[in-house]
N, C-alpha and C positions, 0 to 999 in steps of 0.2 A: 734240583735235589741238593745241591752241593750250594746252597742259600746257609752262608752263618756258619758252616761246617771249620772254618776255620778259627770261631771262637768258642767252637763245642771240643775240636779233636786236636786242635796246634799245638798243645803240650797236655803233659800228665798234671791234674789238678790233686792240687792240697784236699785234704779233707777240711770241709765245711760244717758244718753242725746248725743242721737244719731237722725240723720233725720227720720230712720227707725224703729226705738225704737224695736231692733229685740235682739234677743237674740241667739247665737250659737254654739254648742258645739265644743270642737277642741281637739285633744286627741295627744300629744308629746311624741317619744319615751322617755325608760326611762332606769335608770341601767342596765346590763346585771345580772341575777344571777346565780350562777355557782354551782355545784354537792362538795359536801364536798372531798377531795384528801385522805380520809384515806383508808385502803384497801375492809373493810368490803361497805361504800357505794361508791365507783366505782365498785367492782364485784356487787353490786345489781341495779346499774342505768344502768349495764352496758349489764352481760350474759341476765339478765332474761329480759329483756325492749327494748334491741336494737338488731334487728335482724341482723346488719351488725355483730355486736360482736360476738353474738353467730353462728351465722355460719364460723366466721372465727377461732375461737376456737375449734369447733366440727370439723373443717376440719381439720385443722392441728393436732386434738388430736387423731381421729380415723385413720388418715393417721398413723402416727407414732405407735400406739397401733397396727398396722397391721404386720408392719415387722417381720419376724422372727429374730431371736438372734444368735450369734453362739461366743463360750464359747471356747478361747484358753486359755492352761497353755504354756506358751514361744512361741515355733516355733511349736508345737503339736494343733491341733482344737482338740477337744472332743466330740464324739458325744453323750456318756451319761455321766450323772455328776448327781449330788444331787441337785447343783441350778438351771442344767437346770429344774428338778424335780418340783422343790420349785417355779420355774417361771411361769410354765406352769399352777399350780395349787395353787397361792400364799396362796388360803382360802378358805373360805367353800361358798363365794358369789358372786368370780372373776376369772377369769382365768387372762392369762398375759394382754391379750388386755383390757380386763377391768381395772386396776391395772396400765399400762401405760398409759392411757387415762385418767385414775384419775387424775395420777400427773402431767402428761402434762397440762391437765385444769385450777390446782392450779397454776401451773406456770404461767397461759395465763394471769389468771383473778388477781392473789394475788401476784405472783411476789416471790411465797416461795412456798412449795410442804414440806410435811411431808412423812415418813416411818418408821411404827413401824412393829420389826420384835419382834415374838415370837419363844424361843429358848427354848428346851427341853434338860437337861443336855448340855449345847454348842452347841447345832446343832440347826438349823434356822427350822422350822416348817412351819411359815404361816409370809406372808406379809400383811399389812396392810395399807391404805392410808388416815391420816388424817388431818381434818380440818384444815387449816392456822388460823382462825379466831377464833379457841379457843385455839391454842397454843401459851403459854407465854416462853418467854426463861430468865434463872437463867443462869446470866455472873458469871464464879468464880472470885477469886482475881486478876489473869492474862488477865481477860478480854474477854477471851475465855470462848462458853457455856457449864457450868459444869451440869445441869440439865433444863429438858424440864419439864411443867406442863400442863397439858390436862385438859380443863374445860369442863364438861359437867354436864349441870346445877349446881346442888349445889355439883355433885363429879367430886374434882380432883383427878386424877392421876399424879405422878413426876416421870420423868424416869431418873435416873442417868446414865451420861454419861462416867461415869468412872467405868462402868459397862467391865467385863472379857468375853472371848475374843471379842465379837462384841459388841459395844452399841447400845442400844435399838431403839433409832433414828435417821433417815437419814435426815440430815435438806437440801433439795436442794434451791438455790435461783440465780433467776437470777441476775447479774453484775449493784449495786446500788453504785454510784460513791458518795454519802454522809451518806450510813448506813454500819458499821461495821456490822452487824447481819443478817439485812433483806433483800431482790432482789425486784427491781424495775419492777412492772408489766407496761407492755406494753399499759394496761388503765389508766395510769395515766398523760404520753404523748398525749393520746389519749383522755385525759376526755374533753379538751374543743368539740374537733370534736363529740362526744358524744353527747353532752350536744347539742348540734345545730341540729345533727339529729333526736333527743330524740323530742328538742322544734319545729322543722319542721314539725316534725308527726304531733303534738299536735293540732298547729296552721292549719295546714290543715283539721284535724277533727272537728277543731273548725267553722271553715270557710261551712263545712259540713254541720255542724249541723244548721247554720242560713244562710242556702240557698242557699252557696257556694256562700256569697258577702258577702264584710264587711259590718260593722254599717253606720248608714247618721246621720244627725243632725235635729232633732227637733228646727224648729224657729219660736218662737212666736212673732207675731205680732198684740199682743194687745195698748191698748192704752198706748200713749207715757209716761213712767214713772211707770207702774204698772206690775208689774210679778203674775205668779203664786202662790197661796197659798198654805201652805203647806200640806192640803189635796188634793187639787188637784192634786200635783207634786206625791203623794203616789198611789193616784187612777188611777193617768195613766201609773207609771211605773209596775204595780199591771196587768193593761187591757195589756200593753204590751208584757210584761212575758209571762202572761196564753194563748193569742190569736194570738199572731206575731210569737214569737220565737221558733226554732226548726225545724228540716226536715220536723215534717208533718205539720207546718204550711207555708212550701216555696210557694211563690206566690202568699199568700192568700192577698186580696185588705185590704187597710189600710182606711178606715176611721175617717176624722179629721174635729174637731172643734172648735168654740170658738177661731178663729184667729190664731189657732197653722195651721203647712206648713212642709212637710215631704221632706228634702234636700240628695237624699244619697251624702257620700263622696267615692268617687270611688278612686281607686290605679291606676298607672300606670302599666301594664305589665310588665316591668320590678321589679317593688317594689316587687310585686303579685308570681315575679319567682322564689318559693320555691325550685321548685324540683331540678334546678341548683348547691341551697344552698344546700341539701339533698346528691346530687351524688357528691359534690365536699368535705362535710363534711366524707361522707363515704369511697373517697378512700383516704383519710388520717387515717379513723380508718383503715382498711386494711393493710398500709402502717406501722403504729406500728406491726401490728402483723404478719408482711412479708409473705402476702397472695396478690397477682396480683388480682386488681378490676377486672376482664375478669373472674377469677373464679367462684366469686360473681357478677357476673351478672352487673356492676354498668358499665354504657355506659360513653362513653368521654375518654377511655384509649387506645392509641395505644402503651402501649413499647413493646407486644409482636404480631408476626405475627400471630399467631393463638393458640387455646387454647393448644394444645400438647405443646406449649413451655411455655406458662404460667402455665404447670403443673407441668413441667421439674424445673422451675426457683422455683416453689414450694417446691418440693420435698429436690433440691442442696441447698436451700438458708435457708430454715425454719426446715423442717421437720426431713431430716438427720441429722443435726447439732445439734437437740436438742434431739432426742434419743440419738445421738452418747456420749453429754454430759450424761444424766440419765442412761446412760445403765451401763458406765465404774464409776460412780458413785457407780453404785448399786454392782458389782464387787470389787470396792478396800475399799468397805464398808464392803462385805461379808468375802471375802478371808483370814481374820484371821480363822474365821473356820471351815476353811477345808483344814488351814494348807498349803497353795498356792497362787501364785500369778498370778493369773485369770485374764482373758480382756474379756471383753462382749463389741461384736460390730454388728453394723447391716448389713445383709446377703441384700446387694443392689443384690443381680442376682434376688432374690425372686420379688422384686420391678418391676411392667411391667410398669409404667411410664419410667424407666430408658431403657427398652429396647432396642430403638435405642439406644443409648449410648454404651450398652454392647455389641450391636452387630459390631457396628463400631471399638471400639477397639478389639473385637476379631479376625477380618476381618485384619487388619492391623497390628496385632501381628501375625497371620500366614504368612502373606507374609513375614515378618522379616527373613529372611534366614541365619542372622550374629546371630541369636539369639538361644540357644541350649533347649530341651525343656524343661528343669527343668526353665532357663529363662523366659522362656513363661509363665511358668506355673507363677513365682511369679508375671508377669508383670499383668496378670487378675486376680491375687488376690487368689491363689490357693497356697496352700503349697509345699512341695516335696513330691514325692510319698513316700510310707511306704512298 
């Protein structure tokens, strides 16, 4: 109800000189305004406010946080080791899936992922995943970061990164084509589509709230030349507030007097077609964060025939590709101490999204008859026997 009221009652009007001496309100779109780009409020407009976000985050994080690891030194797999140890059990509050899901998250939402590892005489103890948003990084003279500083309220911690054998932090960041330091989070391509689905909500709760129709116009047609005074302009937007406005006032009959005429302004159905703007906004946030709208539910997408292949295009296109990054990360990070040159990669047979896949090429490797079976064996990812 209070739609335009402020360019019908904000001040006392001139006398006009019109046939109908009426008065109208009329309300013009106006600037667009937009979510700040820095990392701290797009992760906050973004995981905690937009459900598109945080479901496509939480999928692709716990996806990834699921696979299991498997830990070669050269052409040898390992089945125990000390990091697998350290993985499974990084701390006293995570295990690995928790701990990969951390950093996957940072990455989703900050575009950077922290690892602090705690080392007992040289050996790695516990991993740690922290904050983007309170780590500052110290460039040395070469430009390269010589030290990391951790803010947490008024204590900092500074990790030197010329720390023996391993340094204290793992700075991961995704591929930022104008920042030497920092990775582009995929909410920042994404924050206009944000910002639309964010305002669509809004605007439809708003719409909710007073009746589920927009505002009309107030036209007074009092005597030619004379407007309202400016307690009256008070006292009726005052009765309008407390008695009009709101869900539990929808439908209630409007009572007018004194030459005032209650005009709505109606929208066009098309104006009105939020939800178009809404599902069209969200499979572009989707689409930063290489998550198929068919996962998340948003209708209007046919690029896959059915959901098993929009889980497939999930798994090949997002999810493998970004453990496979943090996993050999966290491997040519550790490997000074333990004295080796370690691969951590992800065990796709564990994966049952991929299962046709595996089964297909295993199918198709046995019929191979030119193929000897130590061949076989490397063609589906298996080493030579021992």
């Amino acid at each position: 109800m209070a739609f335009g009221f402020a360019h019908l009652f904000g001040r006392r009007r001139e006398a006009k000189s019109h046939p109908a001496g009426s008065l109208v309100a009329l309300h013009a779109g106006g600037r667009a305004v937009w979510s700040a780009r820095d990392p701290a409020t797009l992760a906050r407009e973004g995981y905690p406010k937009n459900p598109v976000v945080h479901r496509a985050v939480r999928m692709v994080a716990e996806a990834l946080g699921g696979v299991p690891l498997a830990l070669s030194e050269g052409d040898r797999e390992l089945d125990r080791h000390p990091l697998l140890d350290l993985l499974a059990r990084p701390n006293a509050r995570q295990g690995k899936a928790g701990l990969l899901e951390a950093v996957a998250a940072h990455l989703l939402t900050a575009g950077d992922a922290y690892l602090e590892v705690v080392s007992i005489e040289g050996e790695p103890r516990e991993l740690h995943a922290l904050r983007p948003d309170r780590m500052r990084l110290e460039a040395g003279p070469d430009g390269w970061p010589e030290a990391y500083e951790y803010r947490v309220g008024a204590t900092v911690v500074r990790y030197d990164q010329r720390a023996e054998p391993v340094a204290p932090i793992l700075h991961l960041c995704l591929f930022n084509p104008l920042d030497d330091h920092f990775g582009l989070s995929p909410l920042e391509p994404a924050a206009a589509a944000v910002d639309l689905h964010n305002a669509a909500s809004a605007w439809n709760k708003a719409l909710l709230d007073n009746a589920a129709r927009p505002s009309g116009a107030l036209i007074y047609k009092g005597p030619e030349g004379q407007g309202l005074a400016d307690d009256q302009v008070e006292r009726l937007k005052e009765e309008l507030e407390a008695q009009f406005s709101g869900a539990a006032n929808a439908g209630r009959p409007l009572l007018l007097d004194g030459g005032l005429d209650w005009r709505p302004m109606s929208l066009t159905p098309q104006e009105m077609d939020f939800l178009s703007a809404k599902n069209s906004a969200a499979r572009e946030i989707a689409l930063a964060f290489g998550v198929p709208p068919m996962l998340l539910g948003i209708p209007g997408d046919a690029t896959y025939a059915n959901y098993a292949q929009a889980n497939v295009a999930l798994w090949r296109q997002t999810v493998i590709p970004l453990l496979g990054r943090i996993a050999q990360a966290i491997a040519n990070w550790l490997s000074p101490a333990y004295g080796a040159e370690l691969t951590l990669t992800p065990d796709l047979d564990a994966v049952e999204a991929l299962s046709a896949e595996r089964e297909s090429l295993w199918r198709r490797v046995t019929a191979a008859d030119f193929l000897t079976d130590e061949e076989k064996r490397a063609a589906v990812g298996y080493g030579a026997r021992t």
